[in-house]
C-alpha positions in Angstrom: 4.5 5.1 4.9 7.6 5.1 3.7 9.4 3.9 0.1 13.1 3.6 -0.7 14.6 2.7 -4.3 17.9 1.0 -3.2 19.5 0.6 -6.7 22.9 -1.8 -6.3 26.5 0.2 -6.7 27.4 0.4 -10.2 30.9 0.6 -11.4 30.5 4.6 -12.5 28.4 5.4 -9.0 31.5 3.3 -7.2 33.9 5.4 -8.3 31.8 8.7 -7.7 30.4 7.8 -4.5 31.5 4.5 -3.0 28.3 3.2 -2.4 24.5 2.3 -4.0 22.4 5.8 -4.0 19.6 5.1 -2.3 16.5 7.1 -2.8 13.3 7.9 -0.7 9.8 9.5 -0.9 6.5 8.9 1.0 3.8 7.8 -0.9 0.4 5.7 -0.8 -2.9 6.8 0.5 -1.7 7.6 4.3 1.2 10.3 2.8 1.2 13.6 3.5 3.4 13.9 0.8 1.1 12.3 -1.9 -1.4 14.6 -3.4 -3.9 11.1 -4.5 -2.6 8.0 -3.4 0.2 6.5 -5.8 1.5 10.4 -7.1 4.9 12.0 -5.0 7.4 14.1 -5.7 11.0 13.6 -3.9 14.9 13.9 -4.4 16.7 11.5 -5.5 20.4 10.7 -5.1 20.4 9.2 -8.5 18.2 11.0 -10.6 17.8 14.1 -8.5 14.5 15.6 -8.4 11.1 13.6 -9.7 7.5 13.5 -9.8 5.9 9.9 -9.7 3.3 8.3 -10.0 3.1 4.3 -9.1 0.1 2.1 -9.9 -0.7 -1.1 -8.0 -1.9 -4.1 -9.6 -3.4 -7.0 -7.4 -3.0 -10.0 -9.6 0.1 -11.8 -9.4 0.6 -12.3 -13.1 3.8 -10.3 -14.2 4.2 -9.2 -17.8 5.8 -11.6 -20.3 9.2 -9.6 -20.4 10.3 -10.2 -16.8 13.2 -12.6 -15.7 12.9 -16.3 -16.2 11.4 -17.4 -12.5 10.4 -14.1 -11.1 7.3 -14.4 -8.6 5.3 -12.2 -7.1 3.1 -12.5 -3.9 0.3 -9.8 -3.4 0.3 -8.0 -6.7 2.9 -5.8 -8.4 3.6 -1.9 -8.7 4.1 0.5 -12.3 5.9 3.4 -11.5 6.8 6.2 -13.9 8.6 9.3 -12.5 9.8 12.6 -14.7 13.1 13.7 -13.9 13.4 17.5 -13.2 16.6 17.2 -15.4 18.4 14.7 -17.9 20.2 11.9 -16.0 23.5 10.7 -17.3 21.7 7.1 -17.3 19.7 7.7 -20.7 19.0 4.4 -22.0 20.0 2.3 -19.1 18.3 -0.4 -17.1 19.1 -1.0 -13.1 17.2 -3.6 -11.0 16.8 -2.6 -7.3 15.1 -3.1 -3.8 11.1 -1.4 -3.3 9.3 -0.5 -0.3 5.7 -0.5 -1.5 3.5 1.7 0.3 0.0 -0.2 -1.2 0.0 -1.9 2.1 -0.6 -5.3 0.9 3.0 -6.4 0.7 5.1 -6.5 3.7 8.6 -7.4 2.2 11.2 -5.4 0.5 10.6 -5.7 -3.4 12.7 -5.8 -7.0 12.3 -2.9 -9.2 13.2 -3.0 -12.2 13.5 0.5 -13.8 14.7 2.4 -17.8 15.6 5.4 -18.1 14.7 6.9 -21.3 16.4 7.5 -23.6 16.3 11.3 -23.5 16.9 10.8 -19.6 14.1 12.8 -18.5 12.0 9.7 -17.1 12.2 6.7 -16.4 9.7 3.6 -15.9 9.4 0.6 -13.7 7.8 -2.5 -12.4 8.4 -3.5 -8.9 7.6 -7.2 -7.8 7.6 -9.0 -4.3 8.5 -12.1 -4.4 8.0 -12.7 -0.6 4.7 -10.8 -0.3 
């Protein structure tokens, strides 16, 4: 199982490193990297090292604060990871592509992720609108 945060270029990561970081860790209850299922550590391009832990829910009823016509199909993901050190990105909000490892959705989904405002977490919710 396998889980990639692809986070779209932004202007400041274009001119550093010409493309979208994209990050990886394996997670979910086949992982040998994940000490219970839902808790993994990995490196980040963006934030650098991290220690996460994501929660599934199986409803399909996203919090009120989402965008106007977002959907989900088989439940959505928390996920709340502590940085190893402060990001430059305290305070800021990206929306990205998820791989859920929960096994019950088979699509790439939207994350939508803050960093703190100290920069040394940052918290999520990822969605799949195609299930």
């Amino acid at each position: 199982m396998f889980k990639r945060l692809l986070i779209p270029a932004i202007a400041a990561l274009g001119l550093v490193f010409g493309t979208a970081a994209v990050a990886s860790a394996s997670t979910g209850p086949g992982s040998p990297h994940a000490s219970t299922p839902g808790h993994f550590s990995y490196f980040d391009p963006l934030f650098g090292q991290v220690s996460c832990n994501e929660v599934h829910h199986p409803n399909n009823n996203l919090p009120a604060n989402f965008p106007a016509g977002a959907t989900t199909q088989g439940g959505y993901d928390t996920v709340t990871c502590i940085l190893a050190a402060p990001s430059v990105f305290a305070g800021q909000t990206f929306t990205g592509d998820w791989f859920s490892d929960f096994g019950t959705q088979l699509d790439v989904g939207v994350i939508q992720l803050r960093v703190s405002g100290g920069g040394l977490t940052y918290q999520g919710i990822a969605w799949y609108p195609n299930g």
